[in-house]
Structure formats: C-alpha cells, structure tokens
C-alpha positions as CSV (number, residue, x, y, z in Angstrom):
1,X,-1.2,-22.9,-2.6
2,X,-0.6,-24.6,-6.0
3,X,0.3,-27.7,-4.4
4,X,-2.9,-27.7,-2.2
5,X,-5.3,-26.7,-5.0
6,X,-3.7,-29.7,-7.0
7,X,-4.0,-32.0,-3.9
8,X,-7.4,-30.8,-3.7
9,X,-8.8,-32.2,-6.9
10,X,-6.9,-35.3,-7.0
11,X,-8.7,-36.4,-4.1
12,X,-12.0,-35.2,-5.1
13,X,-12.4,-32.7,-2.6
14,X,-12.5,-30.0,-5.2
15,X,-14.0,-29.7,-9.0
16,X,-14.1,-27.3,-11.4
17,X,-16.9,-25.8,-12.2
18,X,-15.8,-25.5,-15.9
19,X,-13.6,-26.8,-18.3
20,X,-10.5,-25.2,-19.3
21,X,-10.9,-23.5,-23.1
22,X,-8.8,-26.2,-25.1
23,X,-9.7,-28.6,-22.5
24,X,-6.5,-28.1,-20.9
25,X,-5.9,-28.4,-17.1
26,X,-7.2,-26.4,-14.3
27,X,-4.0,-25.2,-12.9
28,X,-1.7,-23.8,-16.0
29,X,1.8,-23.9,-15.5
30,X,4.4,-22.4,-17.8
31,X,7.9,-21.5,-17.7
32,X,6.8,-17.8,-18.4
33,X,5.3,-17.2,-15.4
34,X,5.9,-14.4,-13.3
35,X,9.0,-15.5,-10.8
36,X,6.5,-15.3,-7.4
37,X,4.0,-17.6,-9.5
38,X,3.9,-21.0,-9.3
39,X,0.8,-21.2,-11.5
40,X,-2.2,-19.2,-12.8
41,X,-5.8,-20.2,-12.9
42,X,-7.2,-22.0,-16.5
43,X,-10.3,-20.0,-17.8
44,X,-13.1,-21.1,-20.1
45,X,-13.7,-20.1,-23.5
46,X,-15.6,-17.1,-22.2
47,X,-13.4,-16.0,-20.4
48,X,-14.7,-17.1,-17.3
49,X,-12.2,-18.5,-14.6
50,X,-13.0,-22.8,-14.4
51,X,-13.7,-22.5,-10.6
52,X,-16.8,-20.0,-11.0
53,X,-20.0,-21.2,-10.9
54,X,-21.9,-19.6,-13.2
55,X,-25.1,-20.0,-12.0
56,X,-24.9,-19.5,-8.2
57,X,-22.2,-16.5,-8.6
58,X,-19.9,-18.8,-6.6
59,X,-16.5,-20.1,-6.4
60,X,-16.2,-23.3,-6.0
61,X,-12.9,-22.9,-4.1
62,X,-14.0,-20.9,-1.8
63,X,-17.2,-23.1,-1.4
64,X,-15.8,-26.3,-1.3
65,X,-12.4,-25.9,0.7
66,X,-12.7,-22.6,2.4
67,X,-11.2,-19.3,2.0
68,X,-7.7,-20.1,3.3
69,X,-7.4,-22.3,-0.1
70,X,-7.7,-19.3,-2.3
71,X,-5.3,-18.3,-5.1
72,X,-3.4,-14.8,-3.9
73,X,-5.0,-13.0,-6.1
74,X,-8.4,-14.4,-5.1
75,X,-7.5,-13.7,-1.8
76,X,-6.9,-9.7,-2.3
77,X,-9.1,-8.9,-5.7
78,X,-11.7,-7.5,-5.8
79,X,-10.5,-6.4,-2.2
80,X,-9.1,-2.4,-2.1
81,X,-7.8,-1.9,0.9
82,X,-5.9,1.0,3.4
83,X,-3.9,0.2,6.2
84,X,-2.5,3.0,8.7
85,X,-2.2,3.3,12.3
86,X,-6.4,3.0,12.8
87,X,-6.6,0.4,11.8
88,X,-7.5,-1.6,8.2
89,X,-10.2,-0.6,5.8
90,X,-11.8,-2.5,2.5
91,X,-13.7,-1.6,-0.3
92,X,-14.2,-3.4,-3.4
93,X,-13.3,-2.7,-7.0
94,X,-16.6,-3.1,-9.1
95,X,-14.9,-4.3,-12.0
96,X,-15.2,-8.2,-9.9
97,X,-18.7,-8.4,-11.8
98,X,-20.1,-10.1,-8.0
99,X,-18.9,-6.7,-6.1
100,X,-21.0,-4.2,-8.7
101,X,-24.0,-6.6,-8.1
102,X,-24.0,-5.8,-4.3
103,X,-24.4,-2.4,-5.4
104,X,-28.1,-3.8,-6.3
105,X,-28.5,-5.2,-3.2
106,X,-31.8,-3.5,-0.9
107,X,-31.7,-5.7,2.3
108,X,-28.9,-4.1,3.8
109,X,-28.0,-0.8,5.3
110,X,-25.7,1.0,3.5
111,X,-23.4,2.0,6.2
112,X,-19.5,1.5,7.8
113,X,-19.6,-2.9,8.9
114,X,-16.5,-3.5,11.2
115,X,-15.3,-6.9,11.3
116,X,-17.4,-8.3,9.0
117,X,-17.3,-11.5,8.4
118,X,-16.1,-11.7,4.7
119,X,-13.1,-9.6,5.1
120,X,-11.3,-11.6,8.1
121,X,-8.3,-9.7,9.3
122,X,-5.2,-10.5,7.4
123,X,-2.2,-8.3,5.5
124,X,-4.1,-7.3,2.5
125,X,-2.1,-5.8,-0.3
126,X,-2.9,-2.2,0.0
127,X,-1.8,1.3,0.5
128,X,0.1,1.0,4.3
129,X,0.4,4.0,5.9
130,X,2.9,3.9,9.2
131,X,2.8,5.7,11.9
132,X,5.7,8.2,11.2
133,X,3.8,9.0,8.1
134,X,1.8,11.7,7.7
135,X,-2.0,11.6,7.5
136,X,-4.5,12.9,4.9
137,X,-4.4,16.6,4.2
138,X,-7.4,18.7,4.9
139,X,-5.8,21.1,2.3
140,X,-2.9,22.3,0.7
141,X,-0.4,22.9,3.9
142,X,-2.4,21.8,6.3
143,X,-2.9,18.2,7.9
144,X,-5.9,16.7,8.9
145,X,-5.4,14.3,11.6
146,X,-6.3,11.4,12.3
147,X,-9.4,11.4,14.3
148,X,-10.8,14.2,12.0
149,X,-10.3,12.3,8.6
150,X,-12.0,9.5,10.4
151,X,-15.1,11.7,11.3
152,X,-14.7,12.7,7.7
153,X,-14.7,8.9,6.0
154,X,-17.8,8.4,8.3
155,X,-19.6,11.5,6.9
156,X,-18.9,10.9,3.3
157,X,-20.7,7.3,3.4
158,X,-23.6,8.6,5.8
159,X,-24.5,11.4,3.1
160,X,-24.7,8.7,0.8
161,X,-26.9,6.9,3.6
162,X,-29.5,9.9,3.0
163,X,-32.4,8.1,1.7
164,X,-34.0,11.4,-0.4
165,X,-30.4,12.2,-1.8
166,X,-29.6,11.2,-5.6
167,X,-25.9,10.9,-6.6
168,X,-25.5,14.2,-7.8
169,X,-27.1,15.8,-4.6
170,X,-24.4,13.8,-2.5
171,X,-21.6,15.1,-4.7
172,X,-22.8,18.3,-4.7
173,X,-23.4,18.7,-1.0
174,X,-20.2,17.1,-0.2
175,X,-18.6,20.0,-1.8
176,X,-20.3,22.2,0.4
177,X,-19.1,20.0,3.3
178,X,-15.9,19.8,2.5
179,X,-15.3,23.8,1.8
180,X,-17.0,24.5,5.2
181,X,-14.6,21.9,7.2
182,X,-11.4,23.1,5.5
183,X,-11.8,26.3,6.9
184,X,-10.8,25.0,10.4
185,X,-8.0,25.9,11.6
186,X,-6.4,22.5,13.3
187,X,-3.2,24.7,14.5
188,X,-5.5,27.4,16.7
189,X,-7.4,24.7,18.4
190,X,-10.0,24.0,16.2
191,X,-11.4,20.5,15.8
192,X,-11.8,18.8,12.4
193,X,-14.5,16.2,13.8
194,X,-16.3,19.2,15.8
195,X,-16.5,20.8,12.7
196,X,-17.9,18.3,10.9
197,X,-20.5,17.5,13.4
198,X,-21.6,20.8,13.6
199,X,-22.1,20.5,9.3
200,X,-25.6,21.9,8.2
201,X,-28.3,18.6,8.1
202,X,-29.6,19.9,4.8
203,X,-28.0,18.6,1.9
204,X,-27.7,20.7,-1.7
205,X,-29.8,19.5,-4.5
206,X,-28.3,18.9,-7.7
207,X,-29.8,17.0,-10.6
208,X,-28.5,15.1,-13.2
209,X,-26.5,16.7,-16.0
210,X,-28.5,17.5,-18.9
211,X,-25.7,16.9,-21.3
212,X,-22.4,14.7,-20.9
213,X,-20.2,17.2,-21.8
214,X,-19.1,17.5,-18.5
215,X,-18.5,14.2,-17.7
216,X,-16.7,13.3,-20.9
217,X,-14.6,16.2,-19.3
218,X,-14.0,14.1,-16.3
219,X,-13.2,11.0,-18.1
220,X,-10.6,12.7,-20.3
221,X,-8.8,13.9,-17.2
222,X,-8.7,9.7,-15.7
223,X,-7.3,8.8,-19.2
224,X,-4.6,11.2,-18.5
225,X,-3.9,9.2,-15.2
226,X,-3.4,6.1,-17.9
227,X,-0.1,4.7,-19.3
228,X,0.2,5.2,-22.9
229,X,0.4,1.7,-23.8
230,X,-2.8,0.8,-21.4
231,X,-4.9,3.9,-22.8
232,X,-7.9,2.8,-24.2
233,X,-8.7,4.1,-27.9
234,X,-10.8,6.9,-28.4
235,X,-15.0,5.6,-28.3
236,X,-16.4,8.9,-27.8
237,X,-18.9,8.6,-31.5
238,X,-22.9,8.4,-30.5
239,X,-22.2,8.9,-26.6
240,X,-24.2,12.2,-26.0
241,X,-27.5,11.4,-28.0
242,X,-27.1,7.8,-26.2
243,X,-27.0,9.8,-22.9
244,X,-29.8,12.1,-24.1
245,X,-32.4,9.2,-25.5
246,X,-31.5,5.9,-23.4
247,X,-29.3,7.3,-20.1
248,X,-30.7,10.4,-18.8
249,X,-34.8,9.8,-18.6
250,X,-33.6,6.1,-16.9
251,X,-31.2,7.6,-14.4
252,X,-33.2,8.6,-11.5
253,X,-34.6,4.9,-10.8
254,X,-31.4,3.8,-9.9
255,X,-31.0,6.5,-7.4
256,X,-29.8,3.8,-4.8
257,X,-26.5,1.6,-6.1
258,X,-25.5,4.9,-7.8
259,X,-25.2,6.5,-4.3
260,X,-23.4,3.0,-3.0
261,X,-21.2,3.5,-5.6
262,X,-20.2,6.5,-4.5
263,X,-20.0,5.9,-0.7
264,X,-18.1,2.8,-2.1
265,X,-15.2,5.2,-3.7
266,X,-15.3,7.5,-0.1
267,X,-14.3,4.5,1.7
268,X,-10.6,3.5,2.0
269,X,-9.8,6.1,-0.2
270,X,-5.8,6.1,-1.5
271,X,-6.8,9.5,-3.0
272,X,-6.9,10.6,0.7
273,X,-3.5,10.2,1.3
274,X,-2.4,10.7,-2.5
275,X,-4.3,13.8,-2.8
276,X,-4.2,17.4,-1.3
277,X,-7.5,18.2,0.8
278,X,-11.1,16.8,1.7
279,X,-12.0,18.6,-1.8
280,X,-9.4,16.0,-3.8
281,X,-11.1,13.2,-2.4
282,X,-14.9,14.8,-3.5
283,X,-13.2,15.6,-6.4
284,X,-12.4,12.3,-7.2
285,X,-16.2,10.6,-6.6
286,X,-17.6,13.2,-8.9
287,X,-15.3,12.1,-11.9
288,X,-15.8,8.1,-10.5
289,X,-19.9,9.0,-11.3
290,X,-19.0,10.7,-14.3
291,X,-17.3,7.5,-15.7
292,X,-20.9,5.9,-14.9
293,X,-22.5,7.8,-17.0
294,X,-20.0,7.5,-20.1
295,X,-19.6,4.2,-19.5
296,X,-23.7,3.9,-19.2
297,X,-24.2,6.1,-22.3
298,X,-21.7,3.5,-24.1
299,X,-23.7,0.7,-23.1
300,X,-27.1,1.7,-24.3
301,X,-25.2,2.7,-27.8
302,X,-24.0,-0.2,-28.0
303,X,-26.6,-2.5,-26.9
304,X,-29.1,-0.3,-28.5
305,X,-32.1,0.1,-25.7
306,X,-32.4,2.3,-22.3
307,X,-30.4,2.3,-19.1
308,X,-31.2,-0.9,-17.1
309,X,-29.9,-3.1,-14.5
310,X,-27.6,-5.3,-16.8
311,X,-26.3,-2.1,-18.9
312,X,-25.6,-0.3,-15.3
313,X,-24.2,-3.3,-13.9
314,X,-21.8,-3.6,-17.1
315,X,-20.7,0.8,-16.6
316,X,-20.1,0.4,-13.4
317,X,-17.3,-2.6,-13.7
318,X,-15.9,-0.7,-16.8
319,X,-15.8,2.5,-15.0
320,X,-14.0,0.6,-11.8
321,X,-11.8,-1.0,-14.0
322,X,-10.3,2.3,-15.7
323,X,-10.3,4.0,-11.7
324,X,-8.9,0.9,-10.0
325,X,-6.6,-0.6,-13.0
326,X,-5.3,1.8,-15.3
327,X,-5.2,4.4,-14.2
328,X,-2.3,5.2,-11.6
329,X,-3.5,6.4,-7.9
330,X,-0.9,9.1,-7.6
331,X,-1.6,10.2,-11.3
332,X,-5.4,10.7,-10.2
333,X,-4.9,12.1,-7.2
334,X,-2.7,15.1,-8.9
335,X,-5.4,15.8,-11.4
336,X,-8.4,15.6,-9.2
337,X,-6.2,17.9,-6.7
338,X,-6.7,20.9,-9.0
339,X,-9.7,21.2,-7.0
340,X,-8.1,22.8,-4.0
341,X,-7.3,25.9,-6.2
C-alpha cells in the first residue's frame, strides 16, 4: 500500500491535504519501523495526519482514490469489530474525533444497519470467535447461546432507541433486564430470546448522579484494567464542583448522543465473550457513561464554562480512548464481572 500511496502522488492523483510538521514528506520511512511496516503516515504540526482535510472532516485518501487505497490502520481504526459464527459486527471507537461526532448526528435512526455501506465486508482485525468456541455467558456457569445473545445485542441498542429514556434510565433498566433474563434456565427448555421478548415495555427511571463520587469509582476500576506504564497520572483536583456547577444542570440536553454512546458500547461487545453474564456487559456501559461524565467534569474545569457540544465531543473520545486503548479487554471484563455476585 506504500508503493501505491507513493504512485499515487507522483502522478497527481492524490495530495495532501497538509504539510508534514518540518516540511518533511508525506510517507515517513525509517529504519525503526515496526518489521510489518513499510511506512507510517507524516502528521502536521498539530498533530493532525497530512491526508485530513480539515475543513470537510475528510480524508483525502479515501476521497480521492477510494477506500481500497487506505493505510491498514485506516482501514480497521476507528473500526471495533466481532467476528463469530453469525456473522461480523462493527462499532466504532469515539476516540477517531469523526466517529464521536456521529454521536451528534439527528437524521438517522439509531438502530442495528446490516450491510451498510461504509463497513464493506472484509477480515477486520477483531475479536474472532470460531465455531468450536464457546458463546457469551448468560452467567456464571451457564451459556447463553447464540440466538439468545443475539436477541439480547438487539435489546440493548433498542432500549437506547426509546425516545423518553435518558442514559441513566437505559442503564438502569438494563439491569432490570438483564437480572429477569438470567433467570432462565437454557438447560430445562427455557428460551433466552423468549425471555427477552416477553421483558416488561416499561423501562426504570433513573436520573443523573447528583455527585461524581460514583463515577470516579467507576473510572478507578478502568485504570486498574491499565498497564502501569500507560496509566494516566492522577487529575482528579476540581472534578466534583466542575460536575456540580458546569456538568450536571447541562446534562439532560444531550439526552440523545449520550444514549448512542451507550447503544454504541452494547454493540459488538468483546466484554460479551470476555466477561461472565448479560450483567458484565451492563456492567461495563454504566462505567463507559461514567468515564463521560469525568471526562466531561474535566473538560468544563479545564476550559472553564458549562457542558456543551465541543466539551462533550472532547469526553467522549478521551473516555473511548482509555476503554478502547489502554485499557486491556480481558482486564475490564474481570472487573466489571464482579457484577454477577
């Protein structure tokens, strides 16, 4: 791909959208490279890589000479992806700063899209699950299978669907759902998806936290999930009377991508297979919102004014960034499995 991005702007049929930071070439290659590399893209003196477009959000690679021609890393970031014997399922990590701004988005459905368009079918680096593995667990000891987890994937993102519900009321209804289901009893008949169908319409009302404490709590058990060397240093000073004066009173208003986020996270879920139960997995989007709102509470501190789009924007990448790439999937599914007990 190297060769073909480099054949690509020699004859003009490609440009950077940017120069390099020292002015250097596009395509930087080094003796240090990684041994699969061949090269690594240049990026701008903000840090931007030279093939974005600033002001249309685009790449020009993509753009210009199609999708084929992307970088690997291009080709699978921002893309999270779960492969087992149903099939293959994408979400995004929100830390690509274009995939938390479709979290904004209000003309389209939140909902399940197969086949779409942007995510063509191909071996995206994932989690691959094969057939003679074994499928998510609907608690400790006890397998869901796979038709059931399905139903259950489908469930989690159509709560979030709910137009009245707020994050926390999806959370906290989700709970509900998910200690009603893993009552079944898969071995005696029962039927996972049956159960689920037959799941009370209401939801359970939960507002906001009044304080952070809890969250914090939360995000103290993802840093544990953290190497040591990739641990971020302690920033806890000013965060709960940022939440207090600039988070909490701006919170509801953005009701809707805080519920995509969440849907986002029960969608091609590793915890799922890494975890212990349907709880893990709720488990595991009520410490993914908590990170929002230290990560929003942070913002506002630092940036000194109220919760809007920008500072939102901004928590959720860092909060998808510490999830989806520090943290280690089998070290977060452990933690958040303490739920089953």
């Amino acid at each position: 791909m190297y060769r073909s991005l480099g054949e690509a702007i020699s004859a003009g049929r490609l440009t950077p959208a940017s120069l390099a930071e020292g002015g250097g070439p596009a395509l930087i290659v080094e003796e240090t490279l990684p041994d699969d590399a061949a090269a690594i893209v240049a990026r701008t003196a903000a840090g931007d890589c030279v093939f974005y477009h600033r002001r249309s959000g685009l790449c020009v690679v993509h753009r210009d000479v199609g999708e084929p021609m992307l970088p690997a890393t291009c080709r699978h970031f921002p893309r999270l992806a779960v492969r087992d014997p149903r099939g293959t399922f994408v979400s995004l990590s929100h830390f690509c700063p274009t995939a938390a701004a479709t979290l904004f988005r209000e003309d389209v459905v939140l909902k399940v899209v197969e086949h779409p368009q942007a995510f063509p079918e191909r071996d995206y680096d994932g989690l691959t699950v094969n057939e003679d593995d074994w499928p998510p667990l609907l608690r400790p000891a006890t397998l869901a299978d796979l038709a059931g987890y399905d139903a259950w994937e489908r469930h989690m993102v159509s709560r979030c669907a709910e137009a009245a519900r707020g994050a926390e009321d999806v959370i906290a209804t989700l709970y509900r759902d998910a200690r009603l289901v893993r009552s079944v009893r898969p071995g005696e008949g029962d039927s996972i998806a049956g159960a689920i169908a037959a799941l009370p319409a209401g939801g359970v009302s939960a507002p906001a936290p009044h304080t952070l404490d809890e969250s914090l709590v939360r995000y103290a058990e993802v840093m544990t999930a953290v190497p040591d060397e990739m641990r971020p240093a302690p920033d806890e000073t000013g965060l709960e009377a940022a939440y207090a004066d600039a988070v909490r009173g701006e919170w509801p208003q953005w009701r809707a991508p805080l519920t995509r986020y969440v849907a986002a996270k029960a969608f091609a879920s590793w915890t799922a297979y890494q975890g212990r139960g349907f709880l893990t997995i709720v488990r595991g989007l009520d410490a993914a919102l908590a990170l929002v709102r230290v990560e929003a509470a942070r913002q506002c501190r630092d940036r000194r004014r109220p919760l809007d789009a920008a500072l939102l924007h901004e928590a959720f990448r860092q909060a998808d960034f510490s999830l989806n790439h520090l943290a280690g999937g089998d070290e977060l599914a452990a933690v958040w499995s303490k739920a089953e007990t």
